[in-house]
C-alpha positions as CSV (number, residue, x, y, z in Angstrom):
1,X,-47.9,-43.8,62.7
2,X,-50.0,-46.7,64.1
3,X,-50.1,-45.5,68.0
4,X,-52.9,-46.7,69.6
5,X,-53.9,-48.7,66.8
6,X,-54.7,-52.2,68.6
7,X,-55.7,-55.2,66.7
8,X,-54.3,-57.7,64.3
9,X,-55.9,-56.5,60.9
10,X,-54.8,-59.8,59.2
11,X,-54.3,-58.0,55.4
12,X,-58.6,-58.0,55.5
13,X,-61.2,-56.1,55.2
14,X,-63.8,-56.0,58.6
15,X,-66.0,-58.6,57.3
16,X,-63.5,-61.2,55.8
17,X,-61.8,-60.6,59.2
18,X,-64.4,-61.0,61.7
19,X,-66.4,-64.2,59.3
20,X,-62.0,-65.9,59.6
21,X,-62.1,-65.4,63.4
22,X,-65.8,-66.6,64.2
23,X,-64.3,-69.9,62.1
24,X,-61.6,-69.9,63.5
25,X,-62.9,-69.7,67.2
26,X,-65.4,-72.4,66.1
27,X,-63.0,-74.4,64.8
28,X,-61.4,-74.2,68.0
29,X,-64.2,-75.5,70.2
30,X,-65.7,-77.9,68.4
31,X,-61.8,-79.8,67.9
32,X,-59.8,-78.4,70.7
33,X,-57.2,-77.8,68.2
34,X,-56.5,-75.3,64.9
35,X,-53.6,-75.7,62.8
36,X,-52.9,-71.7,61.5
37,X,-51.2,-69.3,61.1
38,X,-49.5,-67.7,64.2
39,X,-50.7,-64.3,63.4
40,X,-53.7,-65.9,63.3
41,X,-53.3,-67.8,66.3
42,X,-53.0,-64.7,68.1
43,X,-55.8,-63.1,66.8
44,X,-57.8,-65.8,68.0
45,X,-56.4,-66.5,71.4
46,X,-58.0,-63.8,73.2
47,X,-61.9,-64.4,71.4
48,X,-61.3,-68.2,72.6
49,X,-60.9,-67.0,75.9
50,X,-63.7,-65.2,76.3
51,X,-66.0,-66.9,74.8
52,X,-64.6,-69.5,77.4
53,X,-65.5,-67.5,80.1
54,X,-69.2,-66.9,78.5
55,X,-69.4,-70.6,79.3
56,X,-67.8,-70.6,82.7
57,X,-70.7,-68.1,83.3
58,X,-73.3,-70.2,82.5
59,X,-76.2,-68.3,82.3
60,X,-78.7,-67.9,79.6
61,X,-77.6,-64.0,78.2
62,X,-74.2,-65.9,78.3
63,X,-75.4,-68.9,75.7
64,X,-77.0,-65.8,73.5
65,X,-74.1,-64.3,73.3
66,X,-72.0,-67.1,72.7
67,X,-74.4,-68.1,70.1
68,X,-74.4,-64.4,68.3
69,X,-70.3,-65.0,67.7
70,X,-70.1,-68.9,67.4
71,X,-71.0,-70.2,64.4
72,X,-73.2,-73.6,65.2
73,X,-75.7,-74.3,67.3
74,X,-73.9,-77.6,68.1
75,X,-69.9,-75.7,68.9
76,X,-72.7,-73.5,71.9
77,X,-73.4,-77.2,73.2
78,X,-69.7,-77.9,72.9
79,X,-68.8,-74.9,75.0
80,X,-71.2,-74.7,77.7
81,X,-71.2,-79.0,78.3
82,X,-67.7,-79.9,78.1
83,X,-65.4,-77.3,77.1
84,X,-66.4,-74.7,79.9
85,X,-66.7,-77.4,83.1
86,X,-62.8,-78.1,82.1
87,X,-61.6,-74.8,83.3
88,X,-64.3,-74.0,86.4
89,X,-60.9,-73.7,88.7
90,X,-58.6,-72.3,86.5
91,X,-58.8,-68.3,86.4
92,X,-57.9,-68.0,82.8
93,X,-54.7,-69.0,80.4
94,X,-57.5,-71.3,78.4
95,X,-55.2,-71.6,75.3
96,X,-51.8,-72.4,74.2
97,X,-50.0,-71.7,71.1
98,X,-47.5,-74.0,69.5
99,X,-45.4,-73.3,66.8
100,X,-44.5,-76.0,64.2
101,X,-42.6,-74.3,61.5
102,X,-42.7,-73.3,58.3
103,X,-45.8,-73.9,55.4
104,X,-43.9,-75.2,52.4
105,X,-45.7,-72.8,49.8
106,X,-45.2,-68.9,51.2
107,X,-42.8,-69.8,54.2
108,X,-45.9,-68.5,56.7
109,X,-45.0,-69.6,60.4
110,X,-47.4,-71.9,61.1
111,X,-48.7,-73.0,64.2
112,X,-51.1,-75.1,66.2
113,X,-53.6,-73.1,68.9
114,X,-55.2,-75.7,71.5
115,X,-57.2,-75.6,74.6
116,X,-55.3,-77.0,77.6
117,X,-56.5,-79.7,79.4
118,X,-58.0,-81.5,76.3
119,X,-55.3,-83.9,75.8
120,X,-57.1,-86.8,77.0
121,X,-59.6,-86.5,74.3
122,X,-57.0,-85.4,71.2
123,X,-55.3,-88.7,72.6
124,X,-58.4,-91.2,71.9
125,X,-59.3,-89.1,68.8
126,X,-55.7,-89.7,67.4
127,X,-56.5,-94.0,68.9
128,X,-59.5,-93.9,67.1
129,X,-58.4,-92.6,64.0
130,X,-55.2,-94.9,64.2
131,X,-57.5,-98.1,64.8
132,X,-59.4,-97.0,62.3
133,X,-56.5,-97.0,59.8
134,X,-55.1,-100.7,60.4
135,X,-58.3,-102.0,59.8
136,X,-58.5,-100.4,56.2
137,X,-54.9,-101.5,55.9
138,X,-55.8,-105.3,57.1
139,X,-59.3,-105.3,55.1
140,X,-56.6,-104.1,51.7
141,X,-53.8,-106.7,52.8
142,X,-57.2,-109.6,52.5
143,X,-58.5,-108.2,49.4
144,X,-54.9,-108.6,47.8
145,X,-54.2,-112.1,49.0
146,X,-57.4,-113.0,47.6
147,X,-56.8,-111.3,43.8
148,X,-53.4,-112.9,44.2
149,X,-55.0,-116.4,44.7
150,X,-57.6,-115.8,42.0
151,X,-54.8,-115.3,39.9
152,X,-52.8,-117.9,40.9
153,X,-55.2,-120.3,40.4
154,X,-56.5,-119.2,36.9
155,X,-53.3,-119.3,35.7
């Protein structure tokens, strides 16, 4: 019998577990969006959280903690500059999680886990990357009229 027995043990050991969810959680901060499992995702929800809250708190035993779980320097800046300031009025509920089906290869339920709030900034990451795609589509359209004339005219 598992009463009492709290936790999502995610079929690893301690360390495998805890290195997935510091990644995870990193992951997290860094993109304001995971695309995982939803067993997963709720592993990580609650850590997300509170290491949300470290950076609503702002103070310097705060970013040392923050920095023991987190794995980059550069995810602490992430949290404490921009992530944390989002949610100063909001008492907590940081996190959503979204299901989007089924993976193709073991029929996992698969789902994305996202910070609220950060739509603005998935939105001109998603412009960017889009904008950044029809230009290597119209710089290949060129280079292809060009071999086509080559060709043409050495024929």
């Amino acid at each position: 019998m598992r009463h009492r027995k709290g936790g999502f043990k995610l079929g690893r050991n301690t360390s495998h577990r805890r290195a997935l969810l510091r990644n995870l959680v990193t992951s997290i901060i860094l993109n304001d969006r995971c695309h995982t499992t939803i067993t997963k995702a709720k592993a990580t929800r609650p850590i997300v959280e509170k290491m949300i809250t470290l950076g609503k708190n702002g103070s310097v035993h705060a970013r040392r903690q923050a920095l023991a779980y987190l794995m980059t320097p550069e995810s602490v800046d992430r949290l404490f500059a921009v992530v944390a300031p989002r949610y100063t009025t909001r008492p907590g509920g940081y996190s959503r999680i979204v299901r989007t089906g089924i993976r193709k290869g073991d029929s996992s339920e698969m789902a994305f886990i996202e910070l609220l709030d950060a739509e603005n900034e998935l939105n001109a990451k998603a412009e960017k990357r889009e904008a950044a795609k029809q230009k290597r589509r119209e710089e290949l359209q060129k280079q292809m009229e060009e071999a086509n004339a080559g060709n043409d005219s050495a024929q």
